[in-house]
PADRENMAR-367308 format. One record per residue (C-alpha): residue number from 1; x, y, z; residue in one letter. Coordinates in Angstrom, 1 decimal. Last residue first. Example, Ala and Ser with C-alpha at 12.3 -4.5 7.8 and 13.67 -1.06 7.14 Angstrom:
<recs>
(2; (13.7; -1.1; 7.1); S)
(1; (12.3; -4.5; 7.8); A)
</recs>
This chain:
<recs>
(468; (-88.1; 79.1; 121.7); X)
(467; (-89.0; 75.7; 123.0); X)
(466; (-92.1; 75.0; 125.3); X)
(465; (-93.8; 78.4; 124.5); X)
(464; (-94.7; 77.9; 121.3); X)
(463; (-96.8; 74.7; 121.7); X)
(462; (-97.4; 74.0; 118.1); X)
(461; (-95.9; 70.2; 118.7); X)
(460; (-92.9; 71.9; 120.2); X)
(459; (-90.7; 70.4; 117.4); X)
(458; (-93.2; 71.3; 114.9); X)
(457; (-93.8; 75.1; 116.3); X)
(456; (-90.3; 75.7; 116.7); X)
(455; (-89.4; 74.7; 113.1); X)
(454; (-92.0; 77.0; 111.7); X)
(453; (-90.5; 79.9; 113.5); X)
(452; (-87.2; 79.4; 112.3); X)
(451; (-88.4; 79.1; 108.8); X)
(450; (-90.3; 82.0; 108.8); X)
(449; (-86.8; 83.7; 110.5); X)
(448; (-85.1; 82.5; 107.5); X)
(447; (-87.4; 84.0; 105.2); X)
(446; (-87.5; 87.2; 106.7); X)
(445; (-83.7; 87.1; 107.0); X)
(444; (-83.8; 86.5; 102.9); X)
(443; (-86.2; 89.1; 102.4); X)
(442; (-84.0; 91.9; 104.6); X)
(441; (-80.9; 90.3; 102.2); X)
(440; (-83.4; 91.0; 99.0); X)
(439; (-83.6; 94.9; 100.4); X)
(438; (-80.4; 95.1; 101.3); X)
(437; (-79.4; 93.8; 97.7); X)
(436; (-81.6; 96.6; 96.0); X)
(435; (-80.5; 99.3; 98.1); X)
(434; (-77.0; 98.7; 97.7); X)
(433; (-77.7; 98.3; 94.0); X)
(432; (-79.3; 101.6; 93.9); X)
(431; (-76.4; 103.1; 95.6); X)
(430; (-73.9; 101.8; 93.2); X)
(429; (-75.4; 103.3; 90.5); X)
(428; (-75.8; 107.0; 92.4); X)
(427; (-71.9; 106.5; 93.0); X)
(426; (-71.0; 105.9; 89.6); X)
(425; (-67.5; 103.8; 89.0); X)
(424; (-66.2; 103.7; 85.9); X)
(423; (-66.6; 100.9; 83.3); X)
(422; (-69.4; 101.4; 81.0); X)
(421; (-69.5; 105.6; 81.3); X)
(420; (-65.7; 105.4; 82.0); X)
(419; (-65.2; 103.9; 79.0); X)
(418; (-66.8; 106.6; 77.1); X)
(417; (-65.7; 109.6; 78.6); X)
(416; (-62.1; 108.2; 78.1); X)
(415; (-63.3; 107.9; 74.2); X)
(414; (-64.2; 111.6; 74.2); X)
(413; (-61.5; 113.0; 76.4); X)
(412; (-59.5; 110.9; 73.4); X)
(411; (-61.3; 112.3; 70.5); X)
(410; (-61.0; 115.9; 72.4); X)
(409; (-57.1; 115.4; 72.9); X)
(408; (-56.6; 114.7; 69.2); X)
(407; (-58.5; 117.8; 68.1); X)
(406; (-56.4; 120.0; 70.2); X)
(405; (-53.4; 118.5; 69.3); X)
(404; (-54.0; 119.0; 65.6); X)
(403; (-54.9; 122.5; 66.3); X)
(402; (-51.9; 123.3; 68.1); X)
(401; (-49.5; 121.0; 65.3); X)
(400; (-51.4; 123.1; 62.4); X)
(399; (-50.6; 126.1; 64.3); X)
(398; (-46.9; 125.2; 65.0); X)
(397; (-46.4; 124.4; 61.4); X)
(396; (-47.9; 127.1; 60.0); X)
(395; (-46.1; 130.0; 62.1); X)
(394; (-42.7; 128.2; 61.4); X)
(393; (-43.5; 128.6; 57.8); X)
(392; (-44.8; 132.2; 58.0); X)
(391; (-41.4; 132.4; 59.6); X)
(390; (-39.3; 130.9; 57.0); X)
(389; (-41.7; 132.8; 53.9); X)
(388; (-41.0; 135.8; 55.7); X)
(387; (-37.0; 135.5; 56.1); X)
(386; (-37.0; 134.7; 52.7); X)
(385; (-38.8; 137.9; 52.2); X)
(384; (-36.4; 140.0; 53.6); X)
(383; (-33.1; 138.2; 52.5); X)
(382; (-34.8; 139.2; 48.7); X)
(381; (-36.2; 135.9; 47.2); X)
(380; (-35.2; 132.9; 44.6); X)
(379; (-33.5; 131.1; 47.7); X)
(378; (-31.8; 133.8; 49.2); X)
(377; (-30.0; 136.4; 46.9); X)
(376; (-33.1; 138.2; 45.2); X)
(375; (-31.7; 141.7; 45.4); X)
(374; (-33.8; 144.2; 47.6); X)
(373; (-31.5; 144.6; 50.7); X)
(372; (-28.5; 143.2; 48.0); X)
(371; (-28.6; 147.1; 46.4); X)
(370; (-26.9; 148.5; 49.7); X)
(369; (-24.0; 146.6; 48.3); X)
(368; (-24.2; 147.5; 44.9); X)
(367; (-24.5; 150.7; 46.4); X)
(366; (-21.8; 150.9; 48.2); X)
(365; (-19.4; 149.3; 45.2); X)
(364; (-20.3; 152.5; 43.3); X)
(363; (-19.4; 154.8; 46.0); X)
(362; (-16.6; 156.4; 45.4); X)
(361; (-13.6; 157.5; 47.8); X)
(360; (-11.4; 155.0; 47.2); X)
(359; (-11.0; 155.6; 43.9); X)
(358; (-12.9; 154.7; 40.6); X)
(357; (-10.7; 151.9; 39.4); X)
(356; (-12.6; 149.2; 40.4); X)
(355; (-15.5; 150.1; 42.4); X)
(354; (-15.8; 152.4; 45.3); X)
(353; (-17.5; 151.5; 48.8); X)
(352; (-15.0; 148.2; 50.0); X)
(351; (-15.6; 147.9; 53.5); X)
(350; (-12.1; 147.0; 55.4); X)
(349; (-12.0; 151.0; 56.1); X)
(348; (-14.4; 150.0; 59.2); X)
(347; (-12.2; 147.9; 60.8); X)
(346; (-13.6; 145.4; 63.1); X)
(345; (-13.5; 142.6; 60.7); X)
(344; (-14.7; 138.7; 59.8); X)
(343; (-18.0; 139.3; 61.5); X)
(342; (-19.1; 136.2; 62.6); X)
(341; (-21.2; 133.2; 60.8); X)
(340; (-20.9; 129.4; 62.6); X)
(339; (-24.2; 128.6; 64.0); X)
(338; (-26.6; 130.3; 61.1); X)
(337; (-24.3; 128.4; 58.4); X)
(336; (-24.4; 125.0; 60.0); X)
(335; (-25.5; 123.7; 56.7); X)
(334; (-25.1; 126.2; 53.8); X)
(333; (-22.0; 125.1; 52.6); X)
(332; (-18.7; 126.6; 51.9); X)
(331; (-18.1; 127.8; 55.6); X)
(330; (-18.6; 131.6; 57.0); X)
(329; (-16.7; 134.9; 58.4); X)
(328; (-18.5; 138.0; 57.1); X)
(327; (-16.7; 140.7; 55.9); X)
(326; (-15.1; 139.3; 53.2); X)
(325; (-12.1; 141.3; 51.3); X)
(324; (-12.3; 144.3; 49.2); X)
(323; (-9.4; 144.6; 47.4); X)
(322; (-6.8; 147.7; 48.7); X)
(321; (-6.9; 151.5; 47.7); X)
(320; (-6.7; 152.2; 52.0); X)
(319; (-10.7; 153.0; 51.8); X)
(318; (-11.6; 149.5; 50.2); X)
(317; (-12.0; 148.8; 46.9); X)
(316; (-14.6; 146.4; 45.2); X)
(315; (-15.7; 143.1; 43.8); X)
(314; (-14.3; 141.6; 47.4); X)
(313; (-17.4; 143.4; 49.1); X)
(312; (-19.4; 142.2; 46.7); X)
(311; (-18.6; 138.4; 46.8); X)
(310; (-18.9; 138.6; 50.5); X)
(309; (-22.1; 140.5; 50.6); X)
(308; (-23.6; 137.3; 48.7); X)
(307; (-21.7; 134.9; 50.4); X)
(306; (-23.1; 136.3; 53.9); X)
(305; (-26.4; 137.3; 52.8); X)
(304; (-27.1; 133.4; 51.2); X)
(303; (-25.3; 131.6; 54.1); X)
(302; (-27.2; 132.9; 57.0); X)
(301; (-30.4; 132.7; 54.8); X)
(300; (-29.7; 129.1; 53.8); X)
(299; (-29.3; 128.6; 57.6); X)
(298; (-32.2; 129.9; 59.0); X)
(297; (-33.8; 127.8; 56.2); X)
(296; (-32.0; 124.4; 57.4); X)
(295; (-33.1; 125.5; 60.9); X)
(294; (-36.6; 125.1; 59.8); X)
(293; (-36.0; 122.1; 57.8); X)
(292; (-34.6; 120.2; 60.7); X)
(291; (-37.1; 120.7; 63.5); X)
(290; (-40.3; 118.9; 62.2); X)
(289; (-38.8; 115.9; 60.1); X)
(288; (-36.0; 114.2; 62.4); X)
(287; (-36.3; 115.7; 65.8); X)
(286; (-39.5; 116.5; 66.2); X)
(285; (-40.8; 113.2; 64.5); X)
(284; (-38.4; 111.3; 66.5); X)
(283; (-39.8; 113.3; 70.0); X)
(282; (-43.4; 112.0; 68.8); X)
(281; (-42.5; 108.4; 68.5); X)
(280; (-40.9; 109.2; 72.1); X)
(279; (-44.0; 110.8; 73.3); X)
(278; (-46.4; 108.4; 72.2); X)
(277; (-47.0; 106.8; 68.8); X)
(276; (-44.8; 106.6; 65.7); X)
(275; (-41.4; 104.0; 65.0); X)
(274; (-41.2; 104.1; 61.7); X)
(273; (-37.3; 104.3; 61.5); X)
(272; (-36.0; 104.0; 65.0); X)
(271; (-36.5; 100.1; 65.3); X)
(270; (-33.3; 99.2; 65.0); X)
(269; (-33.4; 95.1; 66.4); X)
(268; (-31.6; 94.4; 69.4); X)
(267; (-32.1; 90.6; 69.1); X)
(266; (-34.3; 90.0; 71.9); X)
(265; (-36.6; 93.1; 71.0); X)
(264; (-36.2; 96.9; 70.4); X)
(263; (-33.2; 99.0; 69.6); X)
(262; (-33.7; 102.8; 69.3); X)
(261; (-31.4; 105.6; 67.7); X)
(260; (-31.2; 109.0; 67.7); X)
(259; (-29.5; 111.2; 65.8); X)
(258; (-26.7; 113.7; 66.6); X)
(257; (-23.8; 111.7; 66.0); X)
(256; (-25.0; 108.7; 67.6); X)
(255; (-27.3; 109.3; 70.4); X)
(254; (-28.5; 106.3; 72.0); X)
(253; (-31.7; 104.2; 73.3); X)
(252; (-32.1; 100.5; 74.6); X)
(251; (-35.6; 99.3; 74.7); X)
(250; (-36.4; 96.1; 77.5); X)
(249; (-37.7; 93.1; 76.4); X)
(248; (-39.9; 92.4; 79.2); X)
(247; (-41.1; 88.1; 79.7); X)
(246; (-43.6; 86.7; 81.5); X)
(245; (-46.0; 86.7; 78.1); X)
(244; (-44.2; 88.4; 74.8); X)
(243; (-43.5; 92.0; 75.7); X)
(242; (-41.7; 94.4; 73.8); X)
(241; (-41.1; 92.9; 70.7); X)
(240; (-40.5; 95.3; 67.6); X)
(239; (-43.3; 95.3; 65.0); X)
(238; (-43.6; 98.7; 63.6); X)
(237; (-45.8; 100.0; 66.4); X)
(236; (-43.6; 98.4; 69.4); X)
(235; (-44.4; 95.2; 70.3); X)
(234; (-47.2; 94.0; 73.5); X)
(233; (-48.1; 90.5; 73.9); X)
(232; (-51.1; 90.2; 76.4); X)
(231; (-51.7; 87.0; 78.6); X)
(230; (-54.9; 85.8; 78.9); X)
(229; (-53.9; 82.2; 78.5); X)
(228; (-54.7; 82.1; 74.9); X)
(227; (-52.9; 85.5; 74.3); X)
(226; (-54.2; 88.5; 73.7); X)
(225; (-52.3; 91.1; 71.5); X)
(224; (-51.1; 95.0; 72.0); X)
(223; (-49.8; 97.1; 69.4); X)
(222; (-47.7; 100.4; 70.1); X)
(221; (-46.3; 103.6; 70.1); X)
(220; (-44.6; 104.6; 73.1); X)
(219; (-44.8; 106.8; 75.8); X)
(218; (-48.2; 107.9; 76.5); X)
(217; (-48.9; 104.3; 76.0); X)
(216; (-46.9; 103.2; 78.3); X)
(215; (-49.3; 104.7; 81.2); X)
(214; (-52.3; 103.1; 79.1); X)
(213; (-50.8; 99.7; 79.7); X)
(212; (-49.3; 99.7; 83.1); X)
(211; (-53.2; 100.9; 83.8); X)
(210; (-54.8; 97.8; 81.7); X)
(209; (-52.4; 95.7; 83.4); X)
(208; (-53.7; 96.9; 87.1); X)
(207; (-56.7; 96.5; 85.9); X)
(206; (-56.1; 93.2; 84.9); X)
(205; (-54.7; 92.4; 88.2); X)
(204; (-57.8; 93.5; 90.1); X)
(203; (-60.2; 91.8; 88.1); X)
(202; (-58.4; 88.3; 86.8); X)
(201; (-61.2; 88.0; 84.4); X)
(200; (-61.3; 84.0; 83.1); X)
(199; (-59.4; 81.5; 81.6); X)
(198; (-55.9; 82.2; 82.5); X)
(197; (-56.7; 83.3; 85.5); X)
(196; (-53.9; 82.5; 89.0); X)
(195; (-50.8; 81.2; 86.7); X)
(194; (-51.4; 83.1; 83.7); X)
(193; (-52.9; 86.3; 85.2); X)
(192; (-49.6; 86.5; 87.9); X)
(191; (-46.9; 85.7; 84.5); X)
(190; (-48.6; 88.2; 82.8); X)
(189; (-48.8; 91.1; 85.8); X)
(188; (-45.1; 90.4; 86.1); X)
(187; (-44.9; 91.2; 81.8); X)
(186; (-46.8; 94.2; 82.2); X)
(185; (-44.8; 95.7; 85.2); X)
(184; (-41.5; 94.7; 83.8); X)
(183; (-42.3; 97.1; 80.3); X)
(182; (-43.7; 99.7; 82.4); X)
(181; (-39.8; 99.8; 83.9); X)
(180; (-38.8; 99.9; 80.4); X)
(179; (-41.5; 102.7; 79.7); X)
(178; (-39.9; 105.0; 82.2); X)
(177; (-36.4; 104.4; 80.6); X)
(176; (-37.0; 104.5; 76.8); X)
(175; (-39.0; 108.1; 78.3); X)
(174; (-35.3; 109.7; 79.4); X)
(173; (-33.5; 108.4; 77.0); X)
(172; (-36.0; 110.2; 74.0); X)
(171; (-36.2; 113.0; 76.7); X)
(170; (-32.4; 113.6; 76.5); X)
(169; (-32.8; 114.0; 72.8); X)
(168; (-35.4; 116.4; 73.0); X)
(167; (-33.3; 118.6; 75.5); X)
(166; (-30.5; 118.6; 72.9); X)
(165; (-32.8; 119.6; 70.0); X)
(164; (-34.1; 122.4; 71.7); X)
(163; (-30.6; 123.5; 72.6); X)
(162; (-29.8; 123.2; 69.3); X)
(161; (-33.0; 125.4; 68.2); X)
(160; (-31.8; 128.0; 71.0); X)
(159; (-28.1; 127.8; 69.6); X)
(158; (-29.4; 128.4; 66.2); X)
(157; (-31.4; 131.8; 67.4); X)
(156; (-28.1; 133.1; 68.8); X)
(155; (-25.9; 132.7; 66.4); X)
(154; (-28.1; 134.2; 63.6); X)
(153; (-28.6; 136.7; 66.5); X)
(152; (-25.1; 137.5; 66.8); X)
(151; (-24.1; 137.2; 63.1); X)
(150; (-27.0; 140.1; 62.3); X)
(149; (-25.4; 142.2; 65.8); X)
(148; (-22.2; 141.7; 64.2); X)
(147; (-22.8; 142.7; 61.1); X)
(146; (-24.5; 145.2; 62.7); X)
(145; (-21.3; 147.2; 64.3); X)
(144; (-19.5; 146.5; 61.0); X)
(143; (-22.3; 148.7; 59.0); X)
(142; (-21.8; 151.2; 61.8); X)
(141; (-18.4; 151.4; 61.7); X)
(140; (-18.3; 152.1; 58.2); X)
(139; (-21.1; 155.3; 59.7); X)
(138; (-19.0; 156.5; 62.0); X)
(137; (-16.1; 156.7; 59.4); X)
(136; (-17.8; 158.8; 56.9); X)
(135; (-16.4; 158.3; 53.1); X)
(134; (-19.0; 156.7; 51.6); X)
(133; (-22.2; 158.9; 53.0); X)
(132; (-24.7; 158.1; 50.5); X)
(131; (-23.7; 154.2; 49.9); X)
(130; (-23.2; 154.0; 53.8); X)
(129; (-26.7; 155.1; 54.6); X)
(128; (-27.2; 152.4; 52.1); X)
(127; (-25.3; 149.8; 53.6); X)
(126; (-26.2; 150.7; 56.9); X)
(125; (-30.0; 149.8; 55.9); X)
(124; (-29.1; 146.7; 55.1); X)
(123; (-27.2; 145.8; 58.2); X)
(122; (-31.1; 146.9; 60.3); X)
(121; (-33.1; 145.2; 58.1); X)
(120; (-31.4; 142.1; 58.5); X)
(119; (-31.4; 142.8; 62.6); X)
(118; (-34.9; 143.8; 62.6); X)
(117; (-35.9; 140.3; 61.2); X)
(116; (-34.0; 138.4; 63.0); X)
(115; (-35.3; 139.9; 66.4); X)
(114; (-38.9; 140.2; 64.9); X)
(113; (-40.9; 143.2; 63.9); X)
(112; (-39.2; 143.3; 60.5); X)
(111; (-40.6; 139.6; 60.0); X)
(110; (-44.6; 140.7; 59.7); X)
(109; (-47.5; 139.1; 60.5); X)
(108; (-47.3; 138.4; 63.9); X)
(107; (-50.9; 137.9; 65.6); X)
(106; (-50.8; 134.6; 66.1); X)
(105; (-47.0; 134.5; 67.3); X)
(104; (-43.6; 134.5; 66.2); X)
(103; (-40.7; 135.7; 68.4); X)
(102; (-38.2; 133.7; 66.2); X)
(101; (-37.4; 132.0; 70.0); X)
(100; (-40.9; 131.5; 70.3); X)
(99; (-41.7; 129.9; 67.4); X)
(98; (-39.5; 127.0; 68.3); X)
(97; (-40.6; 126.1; 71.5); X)
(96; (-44.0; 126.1; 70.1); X)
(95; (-42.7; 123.4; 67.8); X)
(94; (-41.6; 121.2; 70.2); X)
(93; (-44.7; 121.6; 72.2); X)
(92; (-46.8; 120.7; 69.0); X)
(91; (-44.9; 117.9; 68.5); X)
(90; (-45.0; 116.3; 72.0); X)
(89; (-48.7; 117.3; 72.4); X)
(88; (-49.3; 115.3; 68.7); X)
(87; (-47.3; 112.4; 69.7); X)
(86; (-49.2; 112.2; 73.1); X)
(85; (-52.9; 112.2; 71.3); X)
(84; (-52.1; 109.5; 68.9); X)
(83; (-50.5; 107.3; 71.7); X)
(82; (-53.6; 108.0; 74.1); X)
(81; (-56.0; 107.4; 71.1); X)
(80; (-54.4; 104.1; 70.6); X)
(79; (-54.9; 103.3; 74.2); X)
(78; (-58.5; 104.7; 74.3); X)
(77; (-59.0; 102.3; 71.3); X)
(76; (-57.6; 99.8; 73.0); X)
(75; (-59.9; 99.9; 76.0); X)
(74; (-63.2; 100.3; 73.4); X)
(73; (-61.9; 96.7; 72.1); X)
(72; (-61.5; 95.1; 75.7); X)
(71; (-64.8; 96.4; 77.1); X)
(70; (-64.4; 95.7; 80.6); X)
(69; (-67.2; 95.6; 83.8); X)
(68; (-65.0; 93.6; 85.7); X)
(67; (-66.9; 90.1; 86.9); X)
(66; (-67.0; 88.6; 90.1); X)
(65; (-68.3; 84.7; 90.2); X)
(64; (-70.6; 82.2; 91.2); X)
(63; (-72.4; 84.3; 93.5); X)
(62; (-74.9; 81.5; 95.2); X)
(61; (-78.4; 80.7; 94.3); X)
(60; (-81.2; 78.6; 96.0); X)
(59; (-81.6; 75.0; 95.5); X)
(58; (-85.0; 74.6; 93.1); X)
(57; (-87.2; 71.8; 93.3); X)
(56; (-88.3; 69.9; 90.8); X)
(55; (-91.1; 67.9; 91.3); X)
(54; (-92.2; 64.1; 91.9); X)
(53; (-91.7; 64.3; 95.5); X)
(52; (-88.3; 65.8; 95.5); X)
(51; (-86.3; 66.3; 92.6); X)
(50; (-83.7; 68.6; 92.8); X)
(49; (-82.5; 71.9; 91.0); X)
(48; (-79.2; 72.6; 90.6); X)
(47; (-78.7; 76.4; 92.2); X)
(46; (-79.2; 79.6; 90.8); X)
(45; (-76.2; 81.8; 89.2); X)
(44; (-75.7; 85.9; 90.5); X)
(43; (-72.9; 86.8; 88.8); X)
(42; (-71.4; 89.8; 91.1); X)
(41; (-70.4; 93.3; 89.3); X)
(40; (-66.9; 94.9; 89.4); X)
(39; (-66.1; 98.0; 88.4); X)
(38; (-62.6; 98.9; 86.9); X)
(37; (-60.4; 100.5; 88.7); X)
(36; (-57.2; 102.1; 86.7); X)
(35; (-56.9; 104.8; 88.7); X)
(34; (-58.5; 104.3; 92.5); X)
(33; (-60.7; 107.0; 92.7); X)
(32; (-64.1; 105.3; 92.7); X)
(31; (-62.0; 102.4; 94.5); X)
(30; (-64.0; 102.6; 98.1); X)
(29; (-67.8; 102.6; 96.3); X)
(28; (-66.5; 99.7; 94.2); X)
(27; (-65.5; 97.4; 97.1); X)
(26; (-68.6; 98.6; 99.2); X)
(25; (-70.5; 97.0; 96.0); X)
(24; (-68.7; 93.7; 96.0); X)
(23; (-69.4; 93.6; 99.7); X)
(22; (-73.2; 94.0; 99.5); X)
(21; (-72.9; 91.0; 96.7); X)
(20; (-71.2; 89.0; 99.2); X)
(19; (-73.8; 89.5; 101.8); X)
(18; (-76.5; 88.7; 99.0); X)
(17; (-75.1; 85.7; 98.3); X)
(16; (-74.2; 84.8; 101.9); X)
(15; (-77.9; 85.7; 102.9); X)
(14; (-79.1; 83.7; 99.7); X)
(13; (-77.7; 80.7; 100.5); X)
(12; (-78.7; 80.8; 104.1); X)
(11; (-82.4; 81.6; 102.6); X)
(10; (-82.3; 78.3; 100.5); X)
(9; (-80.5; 76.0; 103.6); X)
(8; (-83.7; 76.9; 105.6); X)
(7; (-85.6; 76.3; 102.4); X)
(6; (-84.3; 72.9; 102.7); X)
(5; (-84.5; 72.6; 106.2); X)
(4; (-87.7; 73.1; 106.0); X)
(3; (-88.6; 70.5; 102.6); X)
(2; (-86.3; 67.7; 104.8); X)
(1; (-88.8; 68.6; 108.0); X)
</recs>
């Protein structure tokens, strides 16, 4: 009777195994499209053994644990990838923005069909329809008429590239505050995995973690390390503390004169310079290396036709017998140039077409004047082919950016694909376990009715009828 009741207690054993095991399945089958999930396999462990009779008899097994299917290392990597990846789509946005408003595309080749581009051409040309025709009154207005239009879009095209640069800057606020509140989340989720697992897979609250994790690390740059207690310290990616165990150091951001700047850590440390990774460490880039030279250009060329048809215009004499005097309206630098230049007239006799001494009616100045179309005045080029060499560099950058997003996304689709393979839930995997723990459950209630049966016969003394 001890050796029945022992393989009575077996088959119980395994039925609640079993049971448990079905339920650990039905579990994964409901998360499939829970983010985050990971999938969760039972330990089966056997019983001590006993002796009995001179042998070794075994006790059954139980489910000793429930263990997420994790790969800690290949979940970093997607992490890092996702930082890489969001960086790269930040910059590449920002510089799409940019093209656009130059009216650059793939297929552009050529400045004159641009807005900028016409408009140069478009002054230039008035200067020398103007240098043929010096004492026609329509056509001084005319070279007035697109001044203006040339300041116009100067003006114009630099307030869209502000205006890019203002929405960037709100972003940078915007993302320090969703990853603050990711900040909380990871450092709660510590403090539970501390107290309730510090020595073994927490499951549901590691995935939850893992998802505050990879949700900040669209965000942010940064570097993530396990504690003894399997609590994970997370800093920024050039060192600032973010998260050390329970507790969230939240990031403070603010705009300072145009730039910037991010504190990180319990003492507020600057952590702007360096900082790479995620949108935000992609926004910085943007903002700081990727946006600043192009508008510098637009401004050069601003500056360079402006002070160059300044200096002629003064050279010469104006239709009343007067100095020339500027016609465009500009500072003494080149910075802010494109933002700032104007027509300074709206009278046509203000343009000086005769030189020195030759009468108001010649049109010696004129052509000097036309001459600057062709005249290397902007950075060791003609206005014309600055203009190229600034668009052909706006072109670059926003292609290399496309294509370096493009690549980035496909390592991380790649490394996603991955982890999902080992950790994801598949439906035709969970079904054959289902099928192979019904199966050993329908073994087990075999076994138990055996056992049943067997107990019967000896209490009935192998009457069966007596005692059912």
């Amino acid at each position: 009777m001890g050796t029945l009741i022992s393989v009575l207690n077996i088959s119980r054993e395994a039925l609640a195994a079993e049971q448990s095991a079905v339920n650990v399945t039905a579990n994964n089958v409901a998360n499939q499209n829970t983010p985050g999930y990971t999938r969760e396999v039972p330990n089966f462990v056997a019983q001590d053994t006993y002796l009995l009779n001179g042998l070794n008899i075994g006790d059954g097994v139980q489910i000793a644990a429930t263990t997420s299917v994790r790969d800690r290392v290949l979940e970093q990597r997607v992490q890092q990838q996702t930082q890489i990846q969001s960086q790269s789509a930040t910059i590449q946005s920002a510089l799409s923005d940019v093209e656009s408003i130059f009216g650059v595309t793939s297929t552009t080749t050529s400045s004159s069909v641009t807005q900028l581009g016409t408009a140069v051409n478009a002054f230039f040309s008035s200067l020398t329809a103007l240098a043929a025709n010096p004492s026609d009154g329509p056509t001084r207005q005319q070279v007035l008429s697109t001044a203006s239009t040339l300041s116009s879009t100067f003006n114009a095209e630099s307030s869209q590239i502000s205006q890019i640069t203002s929405s960037l800057e709100g972003s940078a606020l915007n993302i320090v505050g969703q990853a603050n509140t990711l900040l909380s989340t990871i450092a709660s989720l510590n403090a539970k995995i501390a107290t309730q697992s510090p020595n073994a897979d927490a499951g549901v609250l590691e995935d939850q973690r893992q998802e505050a994790i990879a949700q900040l690390s669209q965000y942010i740059g940064l570097d993530q390390i396990a504690t003894s207690n399997n609590e994970i310290d997370i800093t920024t990616s050039n060192g600032g503390v973010l998260v050390s165990g329970p507790n969230s150091y939240p990031l403070s951001a603010s705009i300072l004169g145009g730039t910037v700047t991010v504190l990180a850590g319990p003492n507020n440390t600057n952590v702007t310079s360096g900082l790479t990774g995620g949108s935000l460490g992609g926004t910085l880039q943007a903002l700081t290396t990727s946006i600043p030279p192009l508008l510098g250009q637009l401004d050069t060329l601003a500056y360079s036709i402006a002070t160059a048809v300044n200096t002629q215009n003064e050279a010469g004499v104006d239709a009343n017998g007067n100095p020339g005097a500027a016609l465009f309206t500009i500072g003494t630098t080149a910075p802010g140039s494109a933002a700032t230049i104007a027509a300074a007239t709206t009278n046509g006799s203000l343009v000086a077409t005769a030189a020195a001494g030759e009468g108001s009616s010649g049109n010696t100045n004129a052509s000097a004047l036309a001459a600057l179309g062709t005249a290397l005045i902007a950075g060791g080029q003609t206005a014309s082919s600055y203009l190229a060499s600034t668009l052909a560099t706006i072109g670059e950058a926003a292609t290399t950016a496309n294509n370096d997003s493009t690549l980035q996304q496909a390592t991380l689709t790649q490394l996603t694909t991955q982890r999902d393979a080992l950790s994801g839930v598949s439906l035709d995997d969970e079904a054959a376990d289902l099928s192979q723990y019904q199966r050993s459950y329908q073994a087990a209630s075999q076994l138990f009715s055996i056992i049943d049966t067997l107990f019967a016969s000896a209490l009935n003394l192998g009457v069966e009828t007596t005692v059912q």
